[in-house]
C-alpha positions, 0 to 999 in steps of 0.5 A: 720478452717479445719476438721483436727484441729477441729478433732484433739483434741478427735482424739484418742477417736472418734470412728464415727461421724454419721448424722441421720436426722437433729442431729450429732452423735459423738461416742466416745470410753474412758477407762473404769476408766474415769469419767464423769462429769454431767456438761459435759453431756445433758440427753436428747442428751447421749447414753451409749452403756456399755463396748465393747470388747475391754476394753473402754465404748462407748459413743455417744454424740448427737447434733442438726444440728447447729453450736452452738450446735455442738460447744457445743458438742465438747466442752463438749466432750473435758471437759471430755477427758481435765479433765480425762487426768489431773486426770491420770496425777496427779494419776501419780504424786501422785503415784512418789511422795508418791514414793519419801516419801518413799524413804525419810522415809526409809533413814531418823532416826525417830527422823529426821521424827518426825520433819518433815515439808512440805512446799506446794509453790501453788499459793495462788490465787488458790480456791479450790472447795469442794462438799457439804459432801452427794453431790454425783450427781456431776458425770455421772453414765455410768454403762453399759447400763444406763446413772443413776446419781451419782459419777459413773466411766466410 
């Protein structure tokens, strides 16, 4: 495969791609409201460099000079812009919708309201996961200047 198409994907958000010793250091830019996952991030291998001038947090996610451990890297790195990308997405949705019910509530007599019924056709093989009520280490923290655990925002 060719440097263009293993680049591409994260494209937008690679500031760098550094070589020090025997490790592969890719810098990655992300707006500051995006999460990060802990499943997506290995302790030891991450650097957060905190908020830049510009508005975005600087990340730089670290890999042995290996073609498995780089492939794992860039899948990591693709989990986090994949998820954040949805996450953006269905925050807009949400937002033309709760639009839409408004409009509905405001055309609609109450007593029409009051009988009001939503039929939700999901697919019912979908499985939604709940995290443990307390569980709060499902995220990353990256608050500028730490890599702390917790459900913290980019």
């Amino acid at each position: 495969m060719s440097i263009f198409k293993e680049l591409n994907p994260f494209i937008n958000y690679l500031k760098q791609i550094r070589k020090l010793e025997d490790y592969l250091v890719f810098d990655m830019s992300f707006p500051v409201n995006w999460k990060i996952q802990k499943k997506y991030i290995v302790e030891d291998k991450f650097v957060n460099y905190g908020t830049q001038t510009d508005g975005t947090v600087l990340l730089s996610f670290i890999s042995i000079y290996n073609e498995l451990e780089i492939n794992t890297t860039k899948s990591n790195i693709l989990g986090i812009i994949k998820y954040n990308l949805e996450r953006e997405e269905k925050e807009r949705l949400l937002d033309i919708k709760i639009v839409e019910l408004r409009n509905m509530f405001e055309k609609q007599t109450l007593e029409n309201l009051k009988s009001l019924k939503f039929d939700f056709n999901i697919n019912k093989n979908i499985i939604i996961e709940n995290e443990p009520e307390g569980k709060v280490d499902s995220m990353v923290g990256v608050v500028e200047g730490t890599g702390q655990g917790g459900d913290i925002e980019v």
